[in-house]
N, C-alpha and C positions, 0 to 999 in steps of 0.2 A: 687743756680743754680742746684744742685744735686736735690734739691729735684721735682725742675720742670721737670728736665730730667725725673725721676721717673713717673712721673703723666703722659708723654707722651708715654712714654714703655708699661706700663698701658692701657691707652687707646687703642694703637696699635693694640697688644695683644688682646684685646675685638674686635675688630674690624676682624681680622684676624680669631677668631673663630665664629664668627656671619656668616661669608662667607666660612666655612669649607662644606664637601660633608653633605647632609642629603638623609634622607629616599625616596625610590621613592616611588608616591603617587598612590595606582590602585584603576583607576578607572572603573571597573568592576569585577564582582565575577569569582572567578578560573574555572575553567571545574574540572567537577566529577572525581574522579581518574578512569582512562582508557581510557578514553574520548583525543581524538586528537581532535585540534585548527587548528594546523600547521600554515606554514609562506605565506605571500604575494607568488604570484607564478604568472605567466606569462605563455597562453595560445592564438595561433594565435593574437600577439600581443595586447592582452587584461590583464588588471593587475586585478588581485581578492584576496581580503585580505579576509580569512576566522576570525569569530570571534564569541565567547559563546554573543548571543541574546537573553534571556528567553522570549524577547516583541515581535520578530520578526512574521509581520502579512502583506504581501506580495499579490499580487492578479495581474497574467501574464500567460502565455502560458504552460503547460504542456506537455509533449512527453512521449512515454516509449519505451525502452529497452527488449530486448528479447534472441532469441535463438544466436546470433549471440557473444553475450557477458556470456552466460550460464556456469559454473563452470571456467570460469576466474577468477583473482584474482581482488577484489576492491579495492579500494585507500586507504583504512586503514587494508589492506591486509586478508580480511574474501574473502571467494566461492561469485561467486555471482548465486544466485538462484533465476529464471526466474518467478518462479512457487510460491515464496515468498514475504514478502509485506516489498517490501522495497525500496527507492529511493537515488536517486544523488542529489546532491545543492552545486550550486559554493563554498560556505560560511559558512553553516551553520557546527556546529562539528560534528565529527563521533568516536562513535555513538548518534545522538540525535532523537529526535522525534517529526515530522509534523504532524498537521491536512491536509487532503487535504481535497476539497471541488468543487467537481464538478459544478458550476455556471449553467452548463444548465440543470442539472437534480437533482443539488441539495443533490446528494451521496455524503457524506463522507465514510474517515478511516485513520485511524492510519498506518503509515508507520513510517520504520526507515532508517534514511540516513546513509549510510554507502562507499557512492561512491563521487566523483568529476565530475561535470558533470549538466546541456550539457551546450555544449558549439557552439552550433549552432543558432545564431540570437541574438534574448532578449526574446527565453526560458526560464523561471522560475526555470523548475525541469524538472527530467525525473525518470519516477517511472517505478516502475519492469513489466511484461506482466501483471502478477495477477494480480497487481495493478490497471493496465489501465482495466482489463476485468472488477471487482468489480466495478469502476470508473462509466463502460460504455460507454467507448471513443476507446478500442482498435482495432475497425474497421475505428474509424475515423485516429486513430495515433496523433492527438494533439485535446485540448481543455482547454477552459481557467477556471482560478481553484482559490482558495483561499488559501494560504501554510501558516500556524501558528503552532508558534512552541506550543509545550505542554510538560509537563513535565515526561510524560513516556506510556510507551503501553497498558496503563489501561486506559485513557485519554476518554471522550465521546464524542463518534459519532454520525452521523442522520446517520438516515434510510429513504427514499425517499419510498415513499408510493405512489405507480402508482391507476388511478382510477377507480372505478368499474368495471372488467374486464368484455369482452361479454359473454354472454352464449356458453358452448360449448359442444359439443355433448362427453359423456362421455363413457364408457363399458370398461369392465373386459377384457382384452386377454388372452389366456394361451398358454406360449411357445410350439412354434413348433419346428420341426426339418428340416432344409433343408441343401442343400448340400454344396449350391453357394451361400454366402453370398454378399450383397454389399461392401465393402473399405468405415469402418464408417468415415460420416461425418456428427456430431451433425451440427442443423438446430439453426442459432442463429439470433433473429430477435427484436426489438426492444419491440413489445408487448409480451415478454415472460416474467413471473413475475420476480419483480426486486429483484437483488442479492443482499444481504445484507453481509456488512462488517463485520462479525461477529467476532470482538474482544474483544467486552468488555462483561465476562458473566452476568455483570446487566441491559443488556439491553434485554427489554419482548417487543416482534414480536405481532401484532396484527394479530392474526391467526393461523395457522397451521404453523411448518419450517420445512421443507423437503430436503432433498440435492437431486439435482437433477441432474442426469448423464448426460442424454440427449435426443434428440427428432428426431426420423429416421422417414426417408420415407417409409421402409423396415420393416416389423413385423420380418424377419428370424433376421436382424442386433438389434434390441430392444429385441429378445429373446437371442442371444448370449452375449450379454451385462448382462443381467439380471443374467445368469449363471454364466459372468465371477466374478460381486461383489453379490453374495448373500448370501454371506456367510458375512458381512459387518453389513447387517440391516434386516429390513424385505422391500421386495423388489416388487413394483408395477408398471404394465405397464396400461397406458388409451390411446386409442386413440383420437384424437384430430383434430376440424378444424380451422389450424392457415392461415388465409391470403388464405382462400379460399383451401386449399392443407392439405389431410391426413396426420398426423404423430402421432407416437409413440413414446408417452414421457414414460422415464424411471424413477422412483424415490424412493428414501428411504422413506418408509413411516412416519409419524409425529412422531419431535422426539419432548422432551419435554424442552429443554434449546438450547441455540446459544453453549455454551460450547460441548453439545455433538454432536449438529450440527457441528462444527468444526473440529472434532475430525473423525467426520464419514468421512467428507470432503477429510483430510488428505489421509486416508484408499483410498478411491477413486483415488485419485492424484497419489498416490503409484502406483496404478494398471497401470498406467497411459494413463486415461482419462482425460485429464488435460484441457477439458470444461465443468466439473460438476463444480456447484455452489450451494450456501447455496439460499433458495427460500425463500417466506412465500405463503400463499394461507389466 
């Protein structure tokens, strides 16, 4: 009798620890150290559980963000900087890093998510001003895009290659001096050569890359500019017929990489002219 008892204690016992706590099972890789995930949160009654995606490859509405939100804090608590390539996403971690992809024009670049947001409709993302100007959408305010994640800011982008541009009437100006300037307002039109996202230094521009300040109706306003960054690059004014109407584009002349195009760029934005862009010719 004893010894049956025994064999059933036994048993018990095995049974008792077959059904004790075990390991939890993850199933997904951790975030980078720095890197927030954070928790399900609730938003105008909408629930969004943010989570580390490396696959995520999305295609919906894009917006951007500007002066309105400029040196506020973002949701993983960095400045937000308007003038910076950086975007929001309900989900994705911060900080990580999208491709975006312009669908109508075919421009990428690399942005980094570092906000919460938007949360207006069934918007995608909403990427910073610079973001949307590189884009080519910031006059529209939304367009529909491609958002995949990538795994850091060195990641490759397209460059949208507009086609054979028209002939246009060129010449040398040399600043003048006047007294009465116009209140600059660069001329931004769709056939102006297109902006490339210059991030990645291994990407080579078919052509000349210039950063280009901007393009006045006004020779007196294209020579005061020219003065203000000439100390920058070496600095060129030509005038031009865009859409039927004179203007005076201003520009760094050919620089020899996207790295120091970027760099010139900066300089420029500093002074702030903050619709120069990186060009190719």
């Amino acid at each position: 009798m004893k010894f049956y008892r025994l064999i059933c204690i036994l048993v018990l016992s095995a049974v008792i620890s077959a059904c004790g706590p075990t390991e939890d099972i993850q199933t997904s890789a951790p975030p980078a150290p720095g890197v927030k995930v954070g928790n399900p949160y609730k938003i105008a009654g909408k629930w969004y559980t943010p989570e580390t995606n490396p696959t995520y490859n999305q295609v919906g509405i894009a917006s951007w963000y500007g002066a309105d939100f400029h040196n506020k804090k973002t949701a993983n608590g960095e400045t937000f900087n308007m003038n910076a390539l950086s975007a929001a996403h309900t989900t994705l971690p911060m900080p990580s890093y999208v491709r975006v992809t312009n669908l109508d024009n075919k421009r990428s670049l690399i942005l980094r998510v570092n906000d919460r947001g938007p949360f207006v409709g069934n918007r995608l993302i909403d990427v910073s001003r610079r973001g949307a100007q590189l884009l080519g959408f910031e006059k529209r305010g939304t367009t529909r895009v491609r958002v995949e994640a990538v795994s850091g800011p060195d990641a490759p982008v397209q460059i949208a290659r507009s086609a054979t541009p028209p002939p246009i009437e060129k010449q040398e100006v040399a600043p003048v001096a006047v007294e009465i300037l116009e209140i600059l307002n660069p001329v931004q039109t769709q056939t102006e050569p297109v902006q490339m996202a210059a991030l990645n230094p291994a990407i080579n521009a078919d052509g000349d890359i210039y950063v280009q300040v901007g393009a006045y109706s006004k020779i007196g306003s294209a020579s005061r500019v020219m003065t203000d960054v000439g100390h920058v690059g070496e600095i060129g004014m030509e005038s031009i017929i865009l859409n039927g109407r004179k203007l005076y584009r201003v520009r760094v002349r050919p620089l020899n990489t996207t790295t120091l195009a970027n760099a010139t760029l900066q300089q420029i934005l500093k002074l702030g002219h903050n619709t120069a862009k990186v060009v190719f010719d």
